[in-house]
C-alpha positions in Angstrom: -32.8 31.4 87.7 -29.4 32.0 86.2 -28.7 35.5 87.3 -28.4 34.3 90.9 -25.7 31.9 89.7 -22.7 33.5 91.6 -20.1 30.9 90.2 -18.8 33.0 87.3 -19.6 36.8 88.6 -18.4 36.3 92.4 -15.0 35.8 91.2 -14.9 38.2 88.8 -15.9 40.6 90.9 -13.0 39.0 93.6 -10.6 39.3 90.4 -11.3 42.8 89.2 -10.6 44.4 93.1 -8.1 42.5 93.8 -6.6 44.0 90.3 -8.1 47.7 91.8 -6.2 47.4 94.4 -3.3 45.9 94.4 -1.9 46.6 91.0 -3.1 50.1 90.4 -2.4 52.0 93.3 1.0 50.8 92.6 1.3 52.1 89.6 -0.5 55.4 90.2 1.8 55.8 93.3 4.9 55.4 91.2 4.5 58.6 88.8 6.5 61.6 89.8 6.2 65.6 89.2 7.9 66.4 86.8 8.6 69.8 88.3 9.0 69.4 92.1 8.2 72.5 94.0 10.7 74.5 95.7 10.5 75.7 98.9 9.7 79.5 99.1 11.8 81.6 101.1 11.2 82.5 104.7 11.1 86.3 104.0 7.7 88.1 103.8 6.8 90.5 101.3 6.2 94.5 101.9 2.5 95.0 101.3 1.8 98.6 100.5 -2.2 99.9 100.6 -3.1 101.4 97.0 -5.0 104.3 96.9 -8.0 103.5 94.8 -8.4 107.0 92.2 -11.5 107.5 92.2 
């Protein structure tokens, strides 16, 4: 039975996760914002109730 062959399959399988996790989390990782977020002030906000008019 050829499919239970694991001689070519096994290491690609070895090949492609060691490729999934080594090399692409890397590169994922790397990438920045473009915008980084700046830190709101510390100062809340005056909330007012509205009066709804109906």
């Amino acid at each position: 039975m050829p499919q239970l062959n694991p001689n070519p399959w096994f290491a690609i399988l070895v090949f492609s996760w060691i490729v999934f996790l080594t090399i692409i989390p890397t590169k994922v990782l790397n990438h920045i914002t473009p915008n980084e977020p700046t830190p709101m002030s510390e100062e809340k906000h005056k909330t007012e109730p509205w009066d709804w008019p109906w």
